[in-house]
C-alpha positions as protocol buffer text, in pm:
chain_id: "A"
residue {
  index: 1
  type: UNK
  ca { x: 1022 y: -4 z: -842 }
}
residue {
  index: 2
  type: UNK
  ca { x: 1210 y: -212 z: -570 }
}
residue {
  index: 3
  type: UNK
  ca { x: 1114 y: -352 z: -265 }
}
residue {
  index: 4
  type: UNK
  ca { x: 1381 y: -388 z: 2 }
}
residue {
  index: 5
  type: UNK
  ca { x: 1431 y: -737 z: 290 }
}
residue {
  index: 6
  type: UNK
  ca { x: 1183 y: -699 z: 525 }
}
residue {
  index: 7
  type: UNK
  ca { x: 980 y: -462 z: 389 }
}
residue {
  index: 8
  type: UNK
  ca { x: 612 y: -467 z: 422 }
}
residue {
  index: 9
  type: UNK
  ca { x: 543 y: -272 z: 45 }
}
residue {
  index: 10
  type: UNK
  ca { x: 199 y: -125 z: 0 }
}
residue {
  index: 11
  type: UNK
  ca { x: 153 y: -140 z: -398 }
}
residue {
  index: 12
  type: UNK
  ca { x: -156 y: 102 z: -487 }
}
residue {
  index: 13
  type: UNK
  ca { x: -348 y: 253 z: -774 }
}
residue {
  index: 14
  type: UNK
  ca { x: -742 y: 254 z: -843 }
}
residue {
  index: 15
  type: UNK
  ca { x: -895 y: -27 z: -1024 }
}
residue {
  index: 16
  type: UNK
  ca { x: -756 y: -68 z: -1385 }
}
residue {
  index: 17
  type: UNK
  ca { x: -383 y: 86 z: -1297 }
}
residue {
  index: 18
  type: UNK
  ca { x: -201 y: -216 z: -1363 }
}
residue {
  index: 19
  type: UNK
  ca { x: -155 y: -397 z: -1020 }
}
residue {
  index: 20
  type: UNK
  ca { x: -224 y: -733 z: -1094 }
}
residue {
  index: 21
  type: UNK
  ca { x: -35 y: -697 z: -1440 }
}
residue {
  index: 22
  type: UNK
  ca { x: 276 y: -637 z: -1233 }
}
residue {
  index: 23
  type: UNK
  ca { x: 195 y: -956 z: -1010 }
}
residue {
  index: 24
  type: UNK
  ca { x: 170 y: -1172 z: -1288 }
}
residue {
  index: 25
  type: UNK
  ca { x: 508 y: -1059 z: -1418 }
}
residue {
  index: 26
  type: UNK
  ca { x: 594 y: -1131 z: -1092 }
}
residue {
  index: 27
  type: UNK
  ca { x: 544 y: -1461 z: -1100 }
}
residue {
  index: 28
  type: UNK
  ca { x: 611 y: -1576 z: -1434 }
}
residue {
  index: 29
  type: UNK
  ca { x: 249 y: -1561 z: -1549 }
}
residue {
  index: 30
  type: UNK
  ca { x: 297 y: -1346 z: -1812 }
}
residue {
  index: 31
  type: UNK
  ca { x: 615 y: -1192 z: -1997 }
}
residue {
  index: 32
  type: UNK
  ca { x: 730 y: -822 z: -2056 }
}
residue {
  index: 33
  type: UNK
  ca { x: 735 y: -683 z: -2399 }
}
residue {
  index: 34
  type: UNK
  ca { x: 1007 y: -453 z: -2267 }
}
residue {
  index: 35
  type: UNK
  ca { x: 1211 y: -414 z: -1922 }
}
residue {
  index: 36
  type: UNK
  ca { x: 1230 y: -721 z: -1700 }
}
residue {
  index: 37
  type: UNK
  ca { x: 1137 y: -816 z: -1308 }
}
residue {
  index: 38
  type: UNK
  ca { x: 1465 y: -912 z: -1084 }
}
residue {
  index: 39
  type: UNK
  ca { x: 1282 y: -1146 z: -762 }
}
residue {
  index: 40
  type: UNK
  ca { x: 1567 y: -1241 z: -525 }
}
residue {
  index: 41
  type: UNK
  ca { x: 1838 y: -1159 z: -758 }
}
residue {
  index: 42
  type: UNK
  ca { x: 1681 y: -1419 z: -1035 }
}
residue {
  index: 43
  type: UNK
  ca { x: 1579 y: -1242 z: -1323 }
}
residue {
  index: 44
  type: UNK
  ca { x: 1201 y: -1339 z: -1482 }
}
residue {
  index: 45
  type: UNK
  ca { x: 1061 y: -1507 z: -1655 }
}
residue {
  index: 46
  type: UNK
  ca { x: 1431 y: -1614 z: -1739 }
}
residue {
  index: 47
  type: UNK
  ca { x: 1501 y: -1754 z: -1428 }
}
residue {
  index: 48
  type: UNK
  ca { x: 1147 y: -1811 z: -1305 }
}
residue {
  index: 49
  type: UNK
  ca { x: 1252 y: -2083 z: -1147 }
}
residue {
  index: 50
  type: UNK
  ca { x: 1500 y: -1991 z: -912 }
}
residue {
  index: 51
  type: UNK
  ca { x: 1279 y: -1694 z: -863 }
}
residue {
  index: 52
  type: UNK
  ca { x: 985 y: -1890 z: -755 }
}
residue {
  index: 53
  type: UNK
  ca { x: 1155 y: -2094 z: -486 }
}
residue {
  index: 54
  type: UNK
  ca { x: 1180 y: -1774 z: -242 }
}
residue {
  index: 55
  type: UNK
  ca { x: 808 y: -1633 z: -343 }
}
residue {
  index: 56
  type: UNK
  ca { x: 450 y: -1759 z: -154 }
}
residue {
  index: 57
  type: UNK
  ca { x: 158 y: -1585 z: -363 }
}
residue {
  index: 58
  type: UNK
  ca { x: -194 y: -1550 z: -310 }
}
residue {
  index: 59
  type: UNK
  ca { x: -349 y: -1453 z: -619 }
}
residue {
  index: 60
  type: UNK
  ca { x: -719 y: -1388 z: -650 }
}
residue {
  index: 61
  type: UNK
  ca { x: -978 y: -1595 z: -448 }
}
residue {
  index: 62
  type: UNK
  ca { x: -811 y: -1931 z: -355 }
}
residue {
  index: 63
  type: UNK
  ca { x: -941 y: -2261 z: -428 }
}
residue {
  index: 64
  type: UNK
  ca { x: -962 y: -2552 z: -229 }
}
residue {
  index: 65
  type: UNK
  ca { x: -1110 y: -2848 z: -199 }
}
residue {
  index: 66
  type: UNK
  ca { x: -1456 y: -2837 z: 3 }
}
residue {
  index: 67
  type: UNK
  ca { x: -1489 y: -3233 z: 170 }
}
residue {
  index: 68
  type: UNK
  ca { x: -1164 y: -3194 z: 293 }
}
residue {
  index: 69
  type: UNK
  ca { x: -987 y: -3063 z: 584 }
}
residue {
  index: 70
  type: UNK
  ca { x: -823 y: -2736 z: 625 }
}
residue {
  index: 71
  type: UNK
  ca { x: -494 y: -2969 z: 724 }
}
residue {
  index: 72
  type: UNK
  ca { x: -550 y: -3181 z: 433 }
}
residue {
  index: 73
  type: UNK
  ca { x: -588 y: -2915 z: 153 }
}
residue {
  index: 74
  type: UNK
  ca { x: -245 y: -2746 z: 298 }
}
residue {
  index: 75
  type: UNK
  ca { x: -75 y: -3084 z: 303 }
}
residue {
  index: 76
  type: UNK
  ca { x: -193 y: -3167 z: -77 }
}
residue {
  index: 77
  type: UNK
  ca { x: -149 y: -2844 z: -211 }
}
residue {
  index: 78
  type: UNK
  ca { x: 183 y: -2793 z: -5 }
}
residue {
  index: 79
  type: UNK
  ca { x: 327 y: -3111 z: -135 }
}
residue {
  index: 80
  type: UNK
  ca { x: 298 y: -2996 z: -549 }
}
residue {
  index: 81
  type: UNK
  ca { x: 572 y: -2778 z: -471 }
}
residue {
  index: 82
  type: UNK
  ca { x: 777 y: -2969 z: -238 }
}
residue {
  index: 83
  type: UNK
  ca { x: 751 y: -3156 z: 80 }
}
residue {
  index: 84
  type: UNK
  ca { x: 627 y: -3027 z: 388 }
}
residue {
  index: 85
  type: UNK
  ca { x: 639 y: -3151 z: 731 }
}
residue {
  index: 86
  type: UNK
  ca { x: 273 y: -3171 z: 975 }
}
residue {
  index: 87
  type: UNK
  ca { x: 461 y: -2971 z: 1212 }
}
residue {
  index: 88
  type: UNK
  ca { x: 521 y: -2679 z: 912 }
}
residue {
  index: 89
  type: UNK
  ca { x: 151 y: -2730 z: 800 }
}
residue {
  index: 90
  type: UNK
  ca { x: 33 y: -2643 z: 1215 }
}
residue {
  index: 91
  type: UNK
  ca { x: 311 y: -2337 z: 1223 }
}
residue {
  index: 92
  type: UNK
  ca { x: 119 y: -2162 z: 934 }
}
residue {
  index: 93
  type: UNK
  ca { x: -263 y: -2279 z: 1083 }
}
residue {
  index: 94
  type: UNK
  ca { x: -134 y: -2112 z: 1406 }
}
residue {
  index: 95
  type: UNK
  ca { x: 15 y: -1781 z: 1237 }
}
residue {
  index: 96
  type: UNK
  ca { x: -349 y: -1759 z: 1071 }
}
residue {
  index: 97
  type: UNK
  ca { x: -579 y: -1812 z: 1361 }
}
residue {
  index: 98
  type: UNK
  ca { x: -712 y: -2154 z: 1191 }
}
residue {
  index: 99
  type: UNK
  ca { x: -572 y: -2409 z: 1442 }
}
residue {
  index: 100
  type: UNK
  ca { x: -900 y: -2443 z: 1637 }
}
residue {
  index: 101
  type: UNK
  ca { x: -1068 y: -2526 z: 1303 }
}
residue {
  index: 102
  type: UNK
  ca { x: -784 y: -2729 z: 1098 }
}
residue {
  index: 103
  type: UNK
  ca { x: -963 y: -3038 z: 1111 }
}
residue {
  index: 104
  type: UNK
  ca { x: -1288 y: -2880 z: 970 }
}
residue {
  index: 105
  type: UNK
  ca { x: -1383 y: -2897 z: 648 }
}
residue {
  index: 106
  type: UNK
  ca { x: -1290 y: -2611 z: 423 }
}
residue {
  index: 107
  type: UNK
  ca { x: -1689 y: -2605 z: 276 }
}
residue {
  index: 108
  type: UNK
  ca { x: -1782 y: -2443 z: 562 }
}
residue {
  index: 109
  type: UNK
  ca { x: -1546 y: -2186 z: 617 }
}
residue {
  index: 110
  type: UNK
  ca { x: -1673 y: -1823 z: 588 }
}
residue {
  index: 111
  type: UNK
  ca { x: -1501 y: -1599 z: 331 }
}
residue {
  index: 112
  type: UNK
  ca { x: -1234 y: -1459 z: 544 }
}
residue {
  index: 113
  type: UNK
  ca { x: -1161 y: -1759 z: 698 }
}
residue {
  index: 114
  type: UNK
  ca { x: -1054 y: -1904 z: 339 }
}
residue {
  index: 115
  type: UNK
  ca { x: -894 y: -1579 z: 241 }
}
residue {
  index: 116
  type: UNK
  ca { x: -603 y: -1638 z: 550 }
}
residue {
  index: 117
  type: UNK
  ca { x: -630 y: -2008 z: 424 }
}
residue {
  index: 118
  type: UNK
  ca { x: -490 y: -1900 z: 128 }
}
residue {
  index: 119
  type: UNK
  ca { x: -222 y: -1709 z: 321 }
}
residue {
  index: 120
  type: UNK
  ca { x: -93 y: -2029 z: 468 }
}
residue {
  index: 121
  type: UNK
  ca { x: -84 y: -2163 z: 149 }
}
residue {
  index: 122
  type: UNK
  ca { x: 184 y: -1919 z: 25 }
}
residue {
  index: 123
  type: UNK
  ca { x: 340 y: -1959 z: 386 }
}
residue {
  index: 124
  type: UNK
  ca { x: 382 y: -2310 z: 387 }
}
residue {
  index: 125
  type: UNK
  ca { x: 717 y: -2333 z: 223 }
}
residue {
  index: 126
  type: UNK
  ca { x: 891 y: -2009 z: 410 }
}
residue {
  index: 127
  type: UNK
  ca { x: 915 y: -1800 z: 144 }
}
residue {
  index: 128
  type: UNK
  ca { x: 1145 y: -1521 z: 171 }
}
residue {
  index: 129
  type: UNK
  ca { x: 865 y: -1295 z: -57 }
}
residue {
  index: 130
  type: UNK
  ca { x: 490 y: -1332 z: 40 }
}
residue {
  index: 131
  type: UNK
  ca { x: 305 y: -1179 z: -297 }
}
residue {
  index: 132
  type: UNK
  ca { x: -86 y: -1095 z: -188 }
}
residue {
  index: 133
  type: UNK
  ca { x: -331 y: -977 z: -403 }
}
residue {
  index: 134
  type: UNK
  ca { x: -609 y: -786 z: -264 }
}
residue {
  index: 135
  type: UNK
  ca { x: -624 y: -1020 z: 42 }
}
residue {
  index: 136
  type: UNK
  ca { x: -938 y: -837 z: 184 }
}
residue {
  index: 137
  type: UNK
  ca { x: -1131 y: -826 z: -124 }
}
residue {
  index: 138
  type: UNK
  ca { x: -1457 y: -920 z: -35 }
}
residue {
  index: 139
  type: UNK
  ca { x: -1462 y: -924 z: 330 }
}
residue {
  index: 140
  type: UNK
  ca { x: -1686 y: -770 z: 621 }
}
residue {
  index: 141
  type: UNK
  ca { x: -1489 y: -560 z: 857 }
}
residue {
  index: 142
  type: UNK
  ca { x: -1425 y: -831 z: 1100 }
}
residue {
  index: 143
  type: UNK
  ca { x: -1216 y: -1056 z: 817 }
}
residue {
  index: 144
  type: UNK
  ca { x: -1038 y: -711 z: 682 }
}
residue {
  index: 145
  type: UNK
  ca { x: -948 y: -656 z: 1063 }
}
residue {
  index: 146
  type: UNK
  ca { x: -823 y: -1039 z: 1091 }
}
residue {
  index: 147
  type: UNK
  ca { x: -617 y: -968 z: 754 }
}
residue {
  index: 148
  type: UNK
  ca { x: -423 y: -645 z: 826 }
}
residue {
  index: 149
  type: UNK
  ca { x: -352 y: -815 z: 1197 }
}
residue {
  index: 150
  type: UNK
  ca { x: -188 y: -1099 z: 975 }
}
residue {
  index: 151
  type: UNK
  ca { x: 0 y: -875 z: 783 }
}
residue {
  index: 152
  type: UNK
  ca { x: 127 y: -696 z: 1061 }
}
residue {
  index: 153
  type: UNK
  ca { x: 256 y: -1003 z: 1202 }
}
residue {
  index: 154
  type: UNK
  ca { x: 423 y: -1130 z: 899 }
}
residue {
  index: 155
  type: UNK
  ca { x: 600 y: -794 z: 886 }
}
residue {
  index: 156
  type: UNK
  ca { x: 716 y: -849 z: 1258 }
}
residue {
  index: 157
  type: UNK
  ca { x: 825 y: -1163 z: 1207 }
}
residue {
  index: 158
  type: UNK
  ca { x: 1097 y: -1026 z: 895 }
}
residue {
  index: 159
  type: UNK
  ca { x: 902 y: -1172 z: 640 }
}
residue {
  index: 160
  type: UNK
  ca { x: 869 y: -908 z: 308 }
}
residue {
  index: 161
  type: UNK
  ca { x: 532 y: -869 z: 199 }
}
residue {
  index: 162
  type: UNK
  ca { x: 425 y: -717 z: -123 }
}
residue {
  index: 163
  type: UNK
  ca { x: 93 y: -638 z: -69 }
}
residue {
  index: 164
  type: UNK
  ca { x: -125 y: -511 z: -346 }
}
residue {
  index: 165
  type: UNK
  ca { x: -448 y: -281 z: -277 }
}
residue {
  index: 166
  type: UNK
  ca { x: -680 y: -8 z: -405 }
}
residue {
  index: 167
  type: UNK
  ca { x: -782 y: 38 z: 11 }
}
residue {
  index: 168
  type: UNK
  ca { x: -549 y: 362 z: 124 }
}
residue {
  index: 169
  type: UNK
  ca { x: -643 y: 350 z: 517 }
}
residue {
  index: 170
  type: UNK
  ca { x: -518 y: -27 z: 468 }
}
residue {
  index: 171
  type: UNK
  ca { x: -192 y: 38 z: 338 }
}
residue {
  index: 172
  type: UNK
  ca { x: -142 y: 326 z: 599 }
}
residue {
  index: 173
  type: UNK
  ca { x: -230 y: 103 z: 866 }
}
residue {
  index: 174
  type: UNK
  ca { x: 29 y: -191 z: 816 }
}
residue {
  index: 175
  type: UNK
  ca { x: 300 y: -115 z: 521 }
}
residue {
  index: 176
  type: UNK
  ca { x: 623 y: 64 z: 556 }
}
residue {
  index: 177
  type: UNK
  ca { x: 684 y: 124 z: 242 }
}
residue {
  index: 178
  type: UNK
  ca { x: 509 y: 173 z: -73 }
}
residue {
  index: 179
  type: UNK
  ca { x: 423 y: 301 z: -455 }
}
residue {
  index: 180
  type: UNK
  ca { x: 128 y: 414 z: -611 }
}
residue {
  index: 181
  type: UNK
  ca { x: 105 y: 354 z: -999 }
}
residue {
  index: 182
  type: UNK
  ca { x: -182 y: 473 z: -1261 }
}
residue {
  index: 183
  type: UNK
  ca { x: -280 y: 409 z: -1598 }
}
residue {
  index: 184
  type: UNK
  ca { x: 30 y: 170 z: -1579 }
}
residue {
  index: 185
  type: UNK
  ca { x: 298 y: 391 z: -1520 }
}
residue {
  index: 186
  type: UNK
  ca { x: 496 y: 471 z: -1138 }
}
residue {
  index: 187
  type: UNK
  ca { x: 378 y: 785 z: -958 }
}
residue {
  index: 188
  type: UNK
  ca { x: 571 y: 762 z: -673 }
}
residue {
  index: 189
  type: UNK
  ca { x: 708 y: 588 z: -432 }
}
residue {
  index: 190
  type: UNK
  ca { x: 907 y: 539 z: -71 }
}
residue {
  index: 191
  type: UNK
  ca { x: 815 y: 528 z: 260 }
}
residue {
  index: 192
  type: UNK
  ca { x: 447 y: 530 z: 391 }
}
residue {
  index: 193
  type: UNK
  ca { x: 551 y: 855 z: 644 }
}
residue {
  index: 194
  type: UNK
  ca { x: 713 y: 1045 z: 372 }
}
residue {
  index: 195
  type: UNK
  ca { x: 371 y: 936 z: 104 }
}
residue {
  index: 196
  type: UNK
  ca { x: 155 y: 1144 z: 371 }
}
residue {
  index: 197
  type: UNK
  ca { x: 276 y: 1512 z: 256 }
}
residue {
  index: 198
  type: UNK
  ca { x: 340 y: 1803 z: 561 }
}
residue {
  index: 199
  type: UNK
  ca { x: 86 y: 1980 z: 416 }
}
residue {
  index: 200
  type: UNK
  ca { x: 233 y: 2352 z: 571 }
}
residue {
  index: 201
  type: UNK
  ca { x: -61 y: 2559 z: 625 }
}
residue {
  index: 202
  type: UNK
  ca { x: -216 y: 2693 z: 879 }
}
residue {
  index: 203
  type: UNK
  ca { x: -636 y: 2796 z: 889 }
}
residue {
  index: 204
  type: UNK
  ca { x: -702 y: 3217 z: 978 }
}
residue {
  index: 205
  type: UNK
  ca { x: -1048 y: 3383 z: 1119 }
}
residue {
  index: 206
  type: UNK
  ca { x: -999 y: 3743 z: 1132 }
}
residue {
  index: 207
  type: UNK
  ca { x: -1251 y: 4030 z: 1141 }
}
residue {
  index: 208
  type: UNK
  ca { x: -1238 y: 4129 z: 779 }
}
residue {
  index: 209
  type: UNK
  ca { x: -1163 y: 3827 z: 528 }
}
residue {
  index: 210
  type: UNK
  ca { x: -1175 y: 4025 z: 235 }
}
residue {
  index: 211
  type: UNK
  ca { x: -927 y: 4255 z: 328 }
}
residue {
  index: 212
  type: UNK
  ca { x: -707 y: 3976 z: 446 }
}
residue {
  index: 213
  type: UNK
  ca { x: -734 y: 3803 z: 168 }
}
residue {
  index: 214
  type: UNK
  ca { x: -571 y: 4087 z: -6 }
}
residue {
  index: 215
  type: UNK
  ca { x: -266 y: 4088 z: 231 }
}
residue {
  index: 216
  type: UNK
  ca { x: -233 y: 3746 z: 214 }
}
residue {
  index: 217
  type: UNK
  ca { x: -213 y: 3691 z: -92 }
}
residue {
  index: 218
  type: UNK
  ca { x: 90 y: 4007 z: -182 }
}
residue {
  index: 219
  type: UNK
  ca { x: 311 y: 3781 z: 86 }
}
residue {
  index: 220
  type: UNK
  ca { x: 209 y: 3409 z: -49 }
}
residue {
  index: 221
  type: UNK
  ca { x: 47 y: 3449 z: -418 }
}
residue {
  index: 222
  type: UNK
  ca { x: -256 y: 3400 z: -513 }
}
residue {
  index: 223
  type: UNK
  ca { x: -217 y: 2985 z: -513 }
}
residue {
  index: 224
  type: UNK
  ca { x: -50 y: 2975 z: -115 }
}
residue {
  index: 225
  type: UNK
  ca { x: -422 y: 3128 z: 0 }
}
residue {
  index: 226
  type: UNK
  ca { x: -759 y: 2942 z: 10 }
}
residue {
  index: 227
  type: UNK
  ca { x: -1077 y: 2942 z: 175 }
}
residue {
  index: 228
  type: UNK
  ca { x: -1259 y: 2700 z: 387 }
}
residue {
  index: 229
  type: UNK
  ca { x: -1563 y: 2809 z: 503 }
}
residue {
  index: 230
  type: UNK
  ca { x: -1539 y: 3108 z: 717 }
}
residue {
  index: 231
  type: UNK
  ca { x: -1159 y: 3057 z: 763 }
}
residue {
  index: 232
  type: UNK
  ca { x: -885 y: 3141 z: 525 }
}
residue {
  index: 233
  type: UNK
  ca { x: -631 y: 2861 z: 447 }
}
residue {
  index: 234
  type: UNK
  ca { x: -286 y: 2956 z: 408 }
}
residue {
  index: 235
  type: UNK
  ca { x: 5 y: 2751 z: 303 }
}
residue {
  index: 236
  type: UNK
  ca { x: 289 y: 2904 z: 475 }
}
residue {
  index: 237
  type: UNK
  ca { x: 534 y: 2731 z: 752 }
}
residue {
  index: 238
  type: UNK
  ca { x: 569 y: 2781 z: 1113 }
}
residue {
  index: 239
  type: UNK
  ca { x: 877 y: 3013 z: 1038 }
}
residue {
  index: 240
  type: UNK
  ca { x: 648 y: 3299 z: 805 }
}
residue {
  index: 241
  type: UNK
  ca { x: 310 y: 3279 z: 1060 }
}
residue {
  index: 242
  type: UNK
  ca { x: 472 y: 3581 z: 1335 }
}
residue {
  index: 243
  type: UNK
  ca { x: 542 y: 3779 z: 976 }
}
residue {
  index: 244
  type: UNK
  ca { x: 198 y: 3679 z: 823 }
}
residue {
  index: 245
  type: UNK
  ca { x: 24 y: 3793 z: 1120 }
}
residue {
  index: 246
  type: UNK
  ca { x: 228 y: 4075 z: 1192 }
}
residue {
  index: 247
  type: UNK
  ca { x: 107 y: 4223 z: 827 }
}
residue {
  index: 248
  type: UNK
  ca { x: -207 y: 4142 z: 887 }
}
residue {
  index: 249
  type: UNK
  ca { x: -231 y: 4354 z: 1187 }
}
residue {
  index: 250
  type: UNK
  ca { x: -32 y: 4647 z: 1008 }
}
residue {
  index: 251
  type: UNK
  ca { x: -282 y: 4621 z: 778 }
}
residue {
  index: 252
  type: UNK
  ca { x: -549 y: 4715 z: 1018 }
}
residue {
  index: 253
  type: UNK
  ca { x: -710 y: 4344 z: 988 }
}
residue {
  index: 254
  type: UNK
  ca { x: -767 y: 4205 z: 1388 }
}
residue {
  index: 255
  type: UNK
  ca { x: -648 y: 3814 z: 1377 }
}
residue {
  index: 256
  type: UNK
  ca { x: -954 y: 3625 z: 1595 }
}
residue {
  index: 257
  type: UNK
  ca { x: -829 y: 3273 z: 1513 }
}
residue {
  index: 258
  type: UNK
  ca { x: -503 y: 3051 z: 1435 }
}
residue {
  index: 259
  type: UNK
  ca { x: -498 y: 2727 z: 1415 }
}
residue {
  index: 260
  type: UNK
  ca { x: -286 y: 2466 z: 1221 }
}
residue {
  index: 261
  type: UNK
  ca { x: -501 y: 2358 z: 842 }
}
residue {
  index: 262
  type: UNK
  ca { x: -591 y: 1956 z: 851 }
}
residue {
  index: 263
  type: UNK
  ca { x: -278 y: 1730 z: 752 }
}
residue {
  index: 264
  type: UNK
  ca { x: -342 y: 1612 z: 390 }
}
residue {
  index: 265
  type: UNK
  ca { x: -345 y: 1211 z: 488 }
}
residue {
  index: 266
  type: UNK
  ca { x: -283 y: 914 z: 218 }
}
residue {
  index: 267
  type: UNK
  ca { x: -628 y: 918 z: 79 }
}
residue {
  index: 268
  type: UNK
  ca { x: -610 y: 1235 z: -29 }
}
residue {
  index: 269
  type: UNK
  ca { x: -244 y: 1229 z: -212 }
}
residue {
  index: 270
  type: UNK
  ca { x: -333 y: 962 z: -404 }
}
residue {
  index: 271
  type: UNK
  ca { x: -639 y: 1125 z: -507 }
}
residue {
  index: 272
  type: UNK
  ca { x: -478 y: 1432 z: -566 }
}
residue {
  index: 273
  type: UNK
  ca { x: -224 y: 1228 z: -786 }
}
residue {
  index: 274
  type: UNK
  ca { x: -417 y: 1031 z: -965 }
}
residue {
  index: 275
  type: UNK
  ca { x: -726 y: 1248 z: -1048 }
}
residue {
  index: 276
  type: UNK
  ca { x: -610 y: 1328 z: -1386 }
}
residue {
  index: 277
  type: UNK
  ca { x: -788 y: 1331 z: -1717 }
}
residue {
  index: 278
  type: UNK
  ca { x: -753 y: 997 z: -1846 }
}
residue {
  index: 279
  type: UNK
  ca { x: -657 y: 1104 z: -2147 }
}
residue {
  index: 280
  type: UNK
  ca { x: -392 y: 1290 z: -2006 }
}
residue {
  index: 281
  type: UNK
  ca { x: -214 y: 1041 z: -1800 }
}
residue {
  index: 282
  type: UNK
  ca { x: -70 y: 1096 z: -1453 }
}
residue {
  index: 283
  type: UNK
  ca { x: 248 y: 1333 z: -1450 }
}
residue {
  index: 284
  type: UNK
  ca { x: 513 y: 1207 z: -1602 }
}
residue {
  index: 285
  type: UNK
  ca { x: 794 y: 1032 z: -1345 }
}
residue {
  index: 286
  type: UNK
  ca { x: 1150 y: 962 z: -1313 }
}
residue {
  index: 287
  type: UNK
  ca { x: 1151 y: 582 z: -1444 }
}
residue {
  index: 288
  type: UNK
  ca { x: 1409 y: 303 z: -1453 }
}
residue {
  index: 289
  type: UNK
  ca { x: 1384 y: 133 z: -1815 }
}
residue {
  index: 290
  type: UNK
  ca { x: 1090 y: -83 z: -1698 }
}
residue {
  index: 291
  type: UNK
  ca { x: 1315 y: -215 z: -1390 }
}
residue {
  index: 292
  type: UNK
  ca { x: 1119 y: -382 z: -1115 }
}
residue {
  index: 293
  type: UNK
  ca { x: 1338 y: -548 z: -831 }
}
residue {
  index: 294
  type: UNK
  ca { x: 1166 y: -727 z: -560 }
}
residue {
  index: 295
  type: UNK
  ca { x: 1455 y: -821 z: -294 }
}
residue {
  index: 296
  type: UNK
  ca { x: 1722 y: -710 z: -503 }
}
residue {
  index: 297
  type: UNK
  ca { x: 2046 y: -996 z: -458 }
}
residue {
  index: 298
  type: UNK
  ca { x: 2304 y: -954 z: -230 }
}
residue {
  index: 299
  type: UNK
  ca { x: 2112 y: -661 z: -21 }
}
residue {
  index: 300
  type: UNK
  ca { x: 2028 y: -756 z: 335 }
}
């Protein structure tokens, strides 16, 4: 797996896949019985340190202190890891929509509104790799809205964002890039256009189905035609439709209807992908020896 400068990387798989596994390799959390994690050109955990100086994570539901300000939990918290300046604490209050409530006191802050907290947390020392964990976990639409709008902005801004989810739409919606993984193991990966397949097929009404189905299926097999209610699904391209109709009218079968089949979105690839027997695994993958690079040195 690799994730590229300025990259915003989706990184998906149902519940149980191995997401946050990979995160805590990430970040030094836990070690690898076999393989290793390159971050910024610093291998981990050996050089977890140099690693960590370039990475902002939010990991789980963040913590804070309730009696105190949303200024004075960044500036506390902020200054564990190094110092940081008021004007850097009200740059990352402003990126998250807090600066009307910084002075406020955290207690009262709704779920969401700690959840981008958190995200100015990880912020606050410019990290060239933001690491979030299912960032709108929990949240009402409004606060999943207010996340993926913050994501989206990060990404404009150059900022690489590894952004871990089970929530397809969400990962359509923002990321450039991703992988989906399952059972612990890669399925696939690259960019978010190329994840949503051309599904080539077009959907046929014609006067007599049956017989249809029989021509159909001599040109394409018995696997390139379907049915979908009272239309026939085909899987052929835009090239082999004048042929496919052409036999079809040979044939004696009168074509009432052509139109193009549904394009298969995310949701249903990674369904389609991961919907294997458990016991049988997902299909097996080209791998790299356990390699995982997040901003691989020297590439800009």
């Amino acid at each position: 797996m690799e994730v590229r400068r300025g990259d915003v990387f989706g990184f998906l798989g149902p519940n149980g896949a191995g997401k946050t596994t990979v995160i805590r390799l990430v970040l030094g959390l836990i070690h690898p019985t076999s393989g290793h994690v390159e971050v910024c050109g610093h291998r981990v955990p050996g050089e977890l340190r140099g690693a960590l100086r370039h990475v902002g994570a939010f990991v789980d539901d963040p913590t804070f202190y309730p009696l105190m300000s949303a200024r004075r939990n960044l500036r506390l918290l902020g200054s564990m890891t190094g110092p940081v300046s008021e004007e850097r604490i009200d740059e990352v209050l402003e990126t998250v929509a807090l600066s009307e409530r910084a002075d406020d006191r955290v207690g009262g802050f709704s779920h969401g509104m700690k959840q981008r907290l958190g995200i100015a947390q990880a912020l606050l020392h410019s990290p060239e790799l933001i690491v979030l964990d299912e960032p709108t976990s929990g949240l009402d639409p409004r606060g999943m809205k207010d996340v993926r709008e913050l994501v989206r902005r990060l990404g404009a801004t150059g900022t690489t964002v590894f952004l871990s989810s089970h929530l397809l739409h969400e990962v359509e919606q923002v990321c450039t890039r991703a992988v989906i993984i399952n059972q612990g193991r890669l399925v696939v990966q690259g960019p978010v256009s190329d994840l949503r397949p051309r599904d080539d097929a077009v959907r046929v009404l014609t006067g007599d189905q049956t017989r249809a189905v029989e021509v159909l299926r001599g040109l394409f097999g018995a696997a390139g035609v379907g049915e979908d209610e009272e239309y026939l699904v085909v899987r052929a391209d835009g090239d082999a439709v004048p042929e496919m109709v052409r036999r079809l009218v040979a044939d004696g079968v009168d074509v009432r209807a052509l139109v193009p089949a549904r394009q298969q979105g995310l949701e249903d690839f990674f369904l389609e992908l991961t919907g294997t027997d458990a016991a049988d695994g997902p299909p097996p993958v080209k791998r790299r020896s356990g390699l995982h690079r997040l901003l691989p040195g020297g590439r800009r």
